[in-house]
N, C-alpha and C positions, 0 to 999 in steps of 0.2 A: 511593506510588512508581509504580504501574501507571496512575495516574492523569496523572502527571507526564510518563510515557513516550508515554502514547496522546495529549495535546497535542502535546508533541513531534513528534510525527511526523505528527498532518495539518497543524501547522501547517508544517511542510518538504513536504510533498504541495502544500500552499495555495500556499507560494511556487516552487512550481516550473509553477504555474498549473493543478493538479489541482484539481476540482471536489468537493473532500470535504466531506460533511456533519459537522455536529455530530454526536458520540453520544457517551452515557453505559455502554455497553458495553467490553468488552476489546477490541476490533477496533475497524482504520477501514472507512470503505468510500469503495475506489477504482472510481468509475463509467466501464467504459473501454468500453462498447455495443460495436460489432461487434469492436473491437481485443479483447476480452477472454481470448480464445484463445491470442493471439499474445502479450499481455502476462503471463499467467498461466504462459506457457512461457521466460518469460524472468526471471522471478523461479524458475522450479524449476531451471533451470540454475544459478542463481549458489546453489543449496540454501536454498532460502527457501520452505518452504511454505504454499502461499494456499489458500485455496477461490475458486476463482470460478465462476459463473454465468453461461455462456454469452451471449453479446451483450446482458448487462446490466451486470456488473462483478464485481470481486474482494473479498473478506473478505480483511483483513491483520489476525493477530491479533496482539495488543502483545505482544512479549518482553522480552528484555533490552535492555539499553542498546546494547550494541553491534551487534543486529541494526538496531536502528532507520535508521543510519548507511549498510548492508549496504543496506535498503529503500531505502532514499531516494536513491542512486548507482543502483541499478538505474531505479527508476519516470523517473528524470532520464534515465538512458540508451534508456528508449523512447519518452517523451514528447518526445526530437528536440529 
């Protein structure tokens, strides 16, 4: 299931023109270099918690189905 969710959602990063690697981990990783401050803040606003990694990128870890959705409106809404 966890596996089904973390496709899910780079493959919606993918097509919203996000440069997300493969991984065999719970998490994606959203590579967003000097944005990653400003992105990072706009997923904790809409309560979505990330790790990121200043002017490198963010750790999204997989949850439920319906965050996936919740991610994926957000990363669209600052990728412009």
């Amino acid at each position: 299931v966890i596996v089904d969710r973390r496709t899910a959602l780079a493959e919606g990063l993918r097509a919203q023109g996000w440069d997300v690697p493969d991984t065999q981990s719970n998490f994606v990783w959203l590579p967003a270099g000097a944005r990653t401050d400003e992105i990072a803040d706009a997923f904790r606003a809409a309560d979505i918690v990330v790790r990121p990694f200043s002017g490198d990128g963010i750790r999204i870890s997989v949850g439920e189905q319906e965050s996936i959705e919740k991610v994926l409106r957000v990363a669209a809404d600052v990728r412009g």
